[in-house]
MARPAPA-716321 format. One line per field, with one value per atom (N, C-alpha, C, CB): residue number from 1; atom name; x, y, z. Coordinates in Angstrom, 1 decimal. Glycine has a CB too. Example, Ala and Ser with C-alpha at 12.3 -4.5 7.8 and 13.67 -1.06 7.14 Angstrom:
% residues 2
n: [1_1_1_1_2_2_2_2] $
atom: [N_CA_C_CB_N_CA_C_CB] $
east: [13.2_12.3_13.2_11.3_12.8_13.7_12.9_14.1] $
north: [-5.7_-4.5_-3.3_-4.5_-2.2_-1.1_0.0_-0.6] $
up: [7.8_7.8_7.8_9.0_7.1_7.1_7.9_5.7] $
***
This chain:
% residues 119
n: [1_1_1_1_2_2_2_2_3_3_3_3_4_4_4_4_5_5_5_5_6_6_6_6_7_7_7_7_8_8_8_8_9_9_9_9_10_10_10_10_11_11_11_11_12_12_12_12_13_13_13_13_14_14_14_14_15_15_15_15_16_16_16_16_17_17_17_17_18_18_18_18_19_19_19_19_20_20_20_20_21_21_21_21_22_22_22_22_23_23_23_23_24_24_24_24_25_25_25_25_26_26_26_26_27_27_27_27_28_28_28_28_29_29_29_29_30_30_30_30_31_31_31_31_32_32_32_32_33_33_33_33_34_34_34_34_35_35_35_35_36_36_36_36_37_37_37_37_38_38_38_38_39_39_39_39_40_40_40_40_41_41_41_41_42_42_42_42_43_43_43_43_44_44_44_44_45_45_45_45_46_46_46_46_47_47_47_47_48_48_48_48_49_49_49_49_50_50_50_50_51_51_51_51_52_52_52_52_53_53_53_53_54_54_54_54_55_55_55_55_56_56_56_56_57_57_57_57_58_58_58_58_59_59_59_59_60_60_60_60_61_61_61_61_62_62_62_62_63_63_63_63_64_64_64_64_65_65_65_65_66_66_66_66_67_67_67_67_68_68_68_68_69_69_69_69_70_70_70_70_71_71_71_71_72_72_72_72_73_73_73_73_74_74_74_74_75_75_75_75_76_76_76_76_77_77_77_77_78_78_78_78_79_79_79_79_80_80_80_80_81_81_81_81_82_82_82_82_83_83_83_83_84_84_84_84_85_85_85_85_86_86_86_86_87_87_87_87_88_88_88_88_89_89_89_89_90_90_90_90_91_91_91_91_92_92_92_92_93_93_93_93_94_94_94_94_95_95_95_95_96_96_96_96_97_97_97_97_98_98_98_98_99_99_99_99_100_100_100_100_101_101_101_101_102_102_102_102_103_103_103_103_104_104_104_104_105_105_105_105_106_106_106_106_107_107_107_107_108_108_108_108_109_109_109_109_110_110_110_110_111_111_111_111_112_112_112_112_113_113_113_113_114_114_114_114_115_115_115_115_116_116_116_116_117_117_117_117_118_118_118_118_119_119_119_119] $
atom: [N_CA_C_CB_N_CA_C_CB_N_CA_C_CB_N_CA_C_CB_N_CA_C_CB_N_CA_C_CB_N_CA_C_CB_N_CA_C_CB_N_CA_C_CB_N_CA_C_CB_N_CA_C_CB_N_CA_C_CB_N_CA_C_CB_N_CA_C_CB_N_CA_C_CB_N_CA_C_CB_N_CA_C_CB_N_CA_C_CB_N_CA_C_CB_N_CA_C_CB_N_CA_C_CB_N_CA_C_CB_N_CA_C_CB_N_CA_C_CB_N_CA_C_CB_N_CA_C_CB_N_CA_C_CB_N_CA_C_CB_N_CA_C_CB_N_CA_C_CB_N_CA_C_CB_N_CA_C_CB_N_CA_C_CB_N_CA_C_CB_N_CA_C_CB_N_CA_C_CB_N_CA_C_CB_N_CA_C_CB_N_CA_C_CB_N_CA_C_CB_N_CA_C_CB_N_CA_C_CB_N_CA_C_CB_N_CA_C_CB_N_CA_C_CB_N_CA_C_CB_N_CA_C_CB_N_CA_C_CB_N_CA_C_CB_N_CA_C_CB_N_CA_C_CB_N_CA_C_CB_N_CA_C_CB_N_CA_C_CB_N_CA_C_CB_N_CA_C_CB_N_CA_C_CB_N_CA_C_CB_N_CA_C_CB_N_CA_C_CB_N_CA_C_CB_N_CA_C_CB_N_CA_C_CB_N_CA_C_CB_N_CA_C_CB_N_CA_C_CB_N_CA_C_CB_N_CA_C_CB_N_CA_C_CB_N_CA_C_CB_N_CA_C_CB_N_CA_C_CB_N_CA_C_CB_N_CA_C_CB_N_CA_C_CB_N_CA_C_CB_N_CA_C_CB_N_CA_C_CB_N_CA_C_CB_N_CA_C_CB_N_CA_C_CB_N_CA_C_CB_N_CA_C_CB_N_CA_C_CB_N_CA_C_CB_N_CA_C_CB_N_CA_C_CB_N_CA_C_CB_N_CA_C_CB_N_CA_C_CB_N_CA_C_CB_N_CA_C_CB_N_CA_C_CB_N_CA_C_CB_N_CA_C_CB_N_CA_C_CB_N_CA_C_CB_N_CA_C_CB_N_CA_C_CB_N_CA_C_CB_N_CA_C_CB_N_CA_C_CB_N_CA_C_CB_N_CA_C_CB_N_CA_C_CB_N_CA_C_CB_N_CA_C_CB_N_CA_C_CB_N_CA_C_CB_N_CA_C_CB_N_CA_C_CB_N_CA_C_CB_N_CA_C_CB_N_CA_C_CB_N_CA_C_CB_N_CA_C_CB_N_CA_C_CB_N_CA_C_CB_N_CA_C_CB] $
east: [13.6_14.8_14.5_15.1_15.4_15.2_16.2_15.2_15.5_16.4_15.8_16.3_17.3_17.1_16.9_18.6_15.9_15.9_15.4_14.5_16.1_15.2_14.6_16.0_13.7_13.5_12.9_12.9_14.2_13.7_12.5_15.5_11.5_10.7_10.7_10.1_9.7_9.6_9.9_7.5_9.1_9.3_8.8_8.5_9.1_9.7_10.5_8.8_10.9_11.6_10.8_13.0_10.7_10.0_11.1_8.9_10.7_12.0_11.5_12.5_12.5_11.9_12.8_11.6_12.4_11.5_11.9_11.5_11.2_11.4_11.0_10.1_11.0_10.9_10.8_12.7_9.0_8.9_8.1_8.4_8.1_7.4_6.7_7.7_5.2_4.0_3.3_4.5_4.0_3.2_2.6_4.7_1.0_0.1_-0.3_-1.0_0.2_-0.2_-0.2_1.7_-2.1_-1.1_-1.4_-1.2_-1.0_-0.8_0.9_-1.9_1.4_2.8_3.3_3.0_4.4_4.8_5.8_5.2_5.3_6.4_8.0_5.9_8.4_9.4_10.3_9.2_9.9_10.1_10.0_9.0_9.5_9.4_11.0_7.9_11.0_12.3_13.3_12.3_13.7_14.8_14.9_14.9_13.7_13.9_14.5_12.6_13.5_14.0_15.4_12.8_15.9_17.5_18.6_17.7_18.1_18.8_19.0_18.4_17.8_18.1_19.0_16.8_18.8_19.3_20.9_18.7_21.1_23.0_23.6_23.4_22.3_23.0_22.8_22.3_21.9_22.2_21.7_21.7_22.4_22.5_21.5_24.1_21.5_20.8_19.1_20.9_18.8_17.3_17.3_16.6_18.2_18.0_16.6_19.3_17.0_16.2_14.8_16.6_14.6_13.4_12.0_13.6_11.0_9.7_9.2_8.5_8.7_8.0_6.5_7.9_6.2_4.6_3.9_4.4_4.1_3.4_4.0_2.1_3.6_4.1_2.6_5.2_3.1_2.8_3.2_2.4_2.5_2.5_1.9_1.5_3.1_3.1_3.3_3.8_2.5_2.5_3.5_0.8_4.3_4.7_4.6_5.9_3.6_3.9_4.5_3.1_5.7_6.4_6.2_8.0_7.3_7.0_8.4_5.6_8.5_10.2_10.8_10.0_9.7_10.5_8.9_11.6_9.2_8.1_7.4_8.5_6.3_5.5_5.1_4.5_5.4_5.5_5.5_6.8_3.8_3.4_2.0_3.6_2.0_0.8_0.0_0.8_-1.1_-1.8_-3.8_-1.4_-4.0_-5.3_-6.1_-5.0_-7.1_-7.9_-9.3_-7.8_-10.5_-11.7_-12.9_-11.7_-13.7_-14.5_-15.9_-14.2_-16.8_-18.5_-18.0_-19.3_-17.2_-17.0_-16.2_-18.3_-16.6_-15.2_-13.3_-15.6_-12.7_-11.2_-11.0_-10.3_-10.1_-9.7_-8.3_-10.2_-8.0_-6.7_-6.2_-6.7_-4.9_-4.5_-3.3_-4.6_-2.5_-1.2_-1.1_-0.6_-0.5_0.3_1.2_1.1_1.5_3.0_2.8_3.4_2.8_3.1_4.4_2.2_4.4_5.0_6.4_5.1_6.4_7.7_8.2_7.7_7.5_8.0_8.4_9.2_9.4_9.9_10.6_10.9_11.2_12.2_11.0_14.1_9.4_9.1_9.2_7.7_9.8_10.3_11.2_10.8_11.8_13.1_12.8_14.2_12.1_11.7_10.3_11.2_9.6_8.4_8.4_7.8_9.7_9.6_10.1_10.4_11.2_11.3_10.0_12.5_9.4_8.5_7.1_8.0_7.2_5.8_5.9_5.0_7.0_7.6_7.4_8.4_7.7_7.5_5.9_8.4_5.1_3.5_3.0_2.5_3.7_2.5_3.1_2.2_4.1_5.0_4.1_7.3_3.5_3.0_1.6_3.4_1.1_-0.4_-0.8_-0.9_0.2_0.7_0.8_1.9_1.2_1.0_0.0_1.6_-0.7_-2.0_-3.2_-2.0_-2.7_-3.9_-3.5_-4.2_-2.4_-1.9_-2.4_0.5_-2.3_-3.2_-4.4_-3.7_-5.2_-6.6_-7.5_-6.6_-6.2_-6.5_-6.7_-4.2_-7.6_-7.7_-8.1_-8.6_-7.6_-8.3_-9.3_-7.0_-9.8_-11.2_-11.0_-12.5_-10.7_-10.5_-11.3_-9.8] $
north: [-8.7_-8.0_-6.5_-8.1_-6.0_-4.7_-4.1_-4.3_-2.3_-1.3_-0.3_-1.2_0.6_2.2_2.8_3.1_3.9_4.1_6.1_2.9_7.2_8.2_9.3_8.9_10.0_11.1_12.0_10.8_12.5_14.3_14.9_15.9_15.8_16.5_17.9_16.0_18.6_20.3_20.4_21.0_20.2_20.2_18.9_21.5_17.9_16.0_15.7_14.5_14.3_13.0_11.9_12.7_11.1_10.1_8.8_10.1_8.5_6.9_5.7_6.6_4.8_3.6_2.0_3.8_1.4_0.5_-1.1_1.0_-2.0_-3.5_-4.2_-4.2_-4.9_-5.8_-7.3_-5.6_-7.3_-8.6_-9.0_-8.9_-10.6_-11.4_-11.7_-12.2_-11.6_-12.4_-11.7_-13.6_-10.5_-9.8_-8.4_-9.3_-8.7_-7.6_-7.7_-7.7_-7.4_-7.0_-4.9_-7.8_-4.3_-3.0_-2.2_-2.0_-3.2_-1.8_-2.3_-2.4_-1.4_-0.9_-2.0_0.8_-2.7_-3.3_-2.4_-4.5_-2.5_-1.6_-2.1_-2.2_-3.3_-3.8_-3.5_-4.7_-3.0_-3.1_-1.5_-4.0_-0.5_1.0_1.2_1.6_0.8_1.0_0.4_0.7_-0.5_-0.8_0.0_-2.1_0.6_1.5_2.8_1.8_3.1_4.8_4.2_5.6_3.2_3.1_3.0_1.9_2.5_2.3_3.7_1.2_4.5_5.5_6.6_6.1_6.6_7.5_7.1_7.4_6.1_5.6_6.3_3.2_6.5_7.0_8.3_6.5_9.2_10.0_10.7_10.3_11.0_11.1_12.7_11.1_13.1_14.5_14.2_15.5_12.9_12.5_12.5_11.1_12.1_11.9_12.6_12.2_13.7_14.7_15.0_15.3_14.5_14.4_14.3_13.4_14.7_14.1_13.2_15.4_12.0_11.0_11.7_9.3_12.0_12.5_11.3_13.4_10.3_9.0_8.1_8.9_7.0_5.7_5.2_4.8_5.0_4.1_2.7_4.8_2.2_1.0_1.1_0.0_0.8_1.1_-0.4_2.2_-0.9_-2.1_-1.6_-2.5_-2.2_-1.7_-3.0_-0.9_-3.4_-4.5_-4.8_-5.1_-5.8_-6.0_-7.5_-5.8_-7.2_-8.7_-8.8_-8.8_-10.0_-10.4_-9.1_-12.3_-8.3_-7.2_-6.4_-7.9_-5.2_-4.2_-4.5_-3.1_-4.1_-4.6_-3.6_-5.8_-3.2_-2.1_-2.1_-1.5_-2.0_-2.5_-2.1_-3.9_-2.1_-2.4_-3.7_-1.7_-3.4_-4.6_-3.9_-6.5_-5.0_-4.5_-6.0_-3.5_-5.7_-6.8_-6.3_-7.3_-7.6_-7.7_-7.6_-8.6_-6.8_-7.0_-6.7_-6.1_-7.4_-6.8_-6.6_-5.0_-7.5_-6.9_-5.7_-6.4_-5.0_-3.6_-3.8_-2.9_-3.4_-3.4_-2.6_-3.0_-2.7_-1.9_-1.8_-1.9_-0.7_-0.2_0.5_0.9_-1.1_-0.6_-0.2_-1.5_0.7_0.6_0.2_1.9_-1.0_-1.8_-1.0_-3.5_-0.2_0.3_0.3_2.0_-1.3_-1.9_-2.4_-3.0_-3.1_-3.9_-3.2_-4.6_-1.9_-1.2_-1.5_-0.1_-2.3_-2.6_-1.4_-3.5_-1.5_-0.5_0.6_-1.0_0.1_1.4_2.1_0.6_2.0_3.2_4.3_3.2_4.9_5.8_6.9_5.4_5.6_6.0_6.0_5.3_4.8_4.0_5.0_2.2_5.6_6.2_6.9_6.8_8.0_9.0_8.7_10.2_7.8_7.3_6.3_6.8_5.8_4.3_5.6_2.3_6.4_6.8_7.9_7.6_8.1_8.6_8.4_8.5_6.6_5.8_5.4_4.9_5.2_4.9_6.6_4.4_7.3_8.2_8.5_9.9_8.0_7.9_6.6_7.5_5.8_4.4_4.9_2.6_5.6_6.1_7.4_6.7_7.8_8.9_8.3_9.7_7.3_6.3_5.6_5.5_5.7_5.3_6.6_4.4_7.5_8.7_9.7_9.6_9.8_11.1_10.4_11.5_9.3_8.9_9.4_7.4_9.0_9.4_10.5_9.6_11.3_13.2_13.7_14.4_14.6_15.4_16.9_14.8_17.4_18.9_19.0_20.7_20.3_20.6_21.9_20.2_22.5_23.5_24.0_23.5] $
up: [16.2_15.9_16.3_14.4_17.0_17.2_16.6_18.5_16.0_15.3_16.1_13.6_15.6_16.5_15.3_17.6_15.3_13.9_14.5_12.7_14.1_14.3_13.0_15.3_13.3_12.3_12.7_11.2_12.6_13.4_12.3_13.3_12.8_12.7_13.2_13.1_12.7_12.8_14.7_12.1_14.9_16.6_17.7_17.0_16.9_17.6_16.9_17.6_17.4_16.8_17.2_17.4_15.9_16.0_16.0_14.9_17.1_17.4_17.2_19.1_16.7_16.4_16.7_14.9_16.5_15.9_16.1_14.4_15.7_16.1_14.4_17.8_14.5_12.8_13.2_11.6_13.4_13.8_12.8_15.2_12.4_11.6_12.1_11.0_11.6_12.4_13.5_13.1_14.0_15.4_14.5_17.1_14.8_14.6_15.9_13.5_16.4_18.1_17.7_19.8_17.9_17.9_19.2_16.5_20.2_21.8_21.7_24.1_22.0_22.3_23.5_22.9_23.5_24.3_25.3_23.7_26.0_27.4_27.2_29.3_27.1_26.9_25.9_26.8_24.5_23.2_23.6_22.2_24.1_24.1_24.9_25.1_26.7_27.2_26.6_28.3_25.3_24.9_23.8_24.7_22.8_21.9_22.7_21.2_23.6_24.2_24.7_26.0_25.2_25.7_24.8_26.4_23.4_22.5_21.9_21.7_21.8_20.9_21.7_20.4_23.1_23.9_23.7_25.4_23.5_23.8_22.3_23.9_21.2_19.7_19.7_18.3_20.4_20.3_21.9_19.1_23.1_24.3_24.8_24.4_23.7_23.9_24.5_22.2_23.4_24.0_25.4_23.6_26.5_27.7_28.6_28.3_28.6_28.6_28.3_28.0_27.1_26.4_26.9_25.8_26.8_27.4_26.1_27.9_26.5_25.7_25.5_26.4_24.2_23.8_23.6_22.2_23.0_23.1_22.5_22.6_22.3_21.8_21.6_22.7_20.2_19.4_18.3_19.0_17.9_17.3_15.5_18.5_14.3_13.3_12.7_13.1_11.8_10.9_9.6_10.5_9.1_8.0_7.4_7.9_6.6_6.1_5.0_6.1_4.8_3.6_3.0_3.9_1.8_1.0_0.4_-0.3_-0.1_-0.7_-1.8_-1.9_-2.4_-3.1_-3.3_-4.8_-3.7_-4.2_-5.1_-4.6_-4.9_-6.3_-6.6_-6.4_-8.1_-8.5_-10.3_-7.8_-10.6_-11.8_-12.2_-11.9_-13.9_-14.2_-14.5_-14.9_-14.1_-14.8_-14.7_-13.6_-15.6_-16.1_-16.3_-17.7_-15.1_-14.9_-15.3_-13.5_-15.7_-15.9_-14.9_-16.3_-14.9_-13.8_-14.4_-12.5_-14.4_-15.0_-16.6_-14.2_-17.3_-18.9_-19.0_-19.5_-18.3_-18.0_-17.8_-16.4_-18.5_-18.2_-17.1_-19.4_-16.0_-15.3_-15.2_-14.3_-15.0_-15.2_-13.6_-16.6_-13.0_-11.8_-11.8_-10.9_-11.2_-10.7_-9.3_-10.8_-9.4_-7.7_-7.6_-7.5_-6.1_-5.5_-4.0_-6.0_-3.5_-2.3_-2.1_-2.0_-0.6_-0.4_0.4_-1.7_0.5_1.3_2.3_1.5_2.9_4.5_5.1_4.8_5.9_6.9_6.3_7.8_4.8_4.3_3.1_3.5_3.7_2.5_3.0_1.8_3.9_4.1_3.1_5.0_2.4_1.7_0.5_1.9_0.1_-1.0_-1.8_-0.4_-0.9_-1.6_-2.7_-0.9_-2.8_-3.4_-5.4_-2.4_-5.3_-6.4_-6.5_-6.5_-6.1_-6.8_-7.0_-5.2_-6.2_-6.7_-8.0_-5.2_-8.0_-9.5_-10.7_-9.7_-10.4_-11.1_-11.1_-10.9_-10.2_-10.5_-11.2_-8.6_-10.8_-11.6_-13.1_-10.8_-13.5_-15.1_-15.4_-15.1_-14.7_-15.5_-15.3_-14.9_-14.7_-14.9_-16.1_-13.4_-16.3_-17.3_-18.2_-17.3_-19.1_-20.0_-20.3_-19.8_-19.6_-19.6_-19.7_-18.2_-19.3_-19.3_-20.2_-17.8_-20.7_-21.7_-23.5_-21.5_-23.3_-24.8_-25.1_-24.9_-24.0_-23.8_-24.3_-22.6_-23.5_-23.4_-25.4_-22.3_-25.5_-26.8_-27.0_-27.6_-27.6_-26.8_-28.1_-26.5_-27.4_-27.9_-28.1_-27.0_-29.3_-29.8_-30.3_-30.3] $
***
């Protein structure tokens, strides 16, 4: 599947992108670059112009929904205490700033008990 996706930057734009299942291929396919650079150019015409700085190849790997939790596993007798905040696929772009909100409110729950002052 291919998506035009852009995000301007201080001084670039980073263009994008394809959404394939199963391809960890990471050299850049030439094919998959001239339909991105063509697609993005038709949305916004000003790239024409543009010089290409590089291309690259980005994994975002996802799963059926976020996983976004505590849990607290055993290891050597010891409890450990994890926060999971995977699973964003393509849109943790968007998705990061609330979920990591939320992981450091569930690590805060976990570490503000703890704390005692020493007066």
């Amino acid at each position: 599947m291919m998506l035009f996706v852009s995000f301007p930057r201080m001084d670039d734009v980073v263009l994008g992108g394809t959404h394939d299942y199963g391809d960890w291929n990471t050299e850049p396919d030439p094919t998959d670059t001239k339909r991105i650079w063509e697609g993005c150019c038709k949305l916004f015409p000003s790239l024409k112009h543009a010089e290409i700085l590089e291309v690259n190849v980005g994994h975002r790997p996802g799963r059926p929904s976020v996983r976004l939790e505590k849990e607290i596993v055993t290891s050597g007798g010891k409890a450990i205490k994890i926060v999971h905040n995977y699973g964003h696929g393509g849109g943790g772009v968007t998705l990061h700033w609330g979920c990591a909100q939320e992981a450091v409110q569930m690590v805060k729950e976990w570490v503000e008990p703890c704390v005692t002052s020493r007066l």
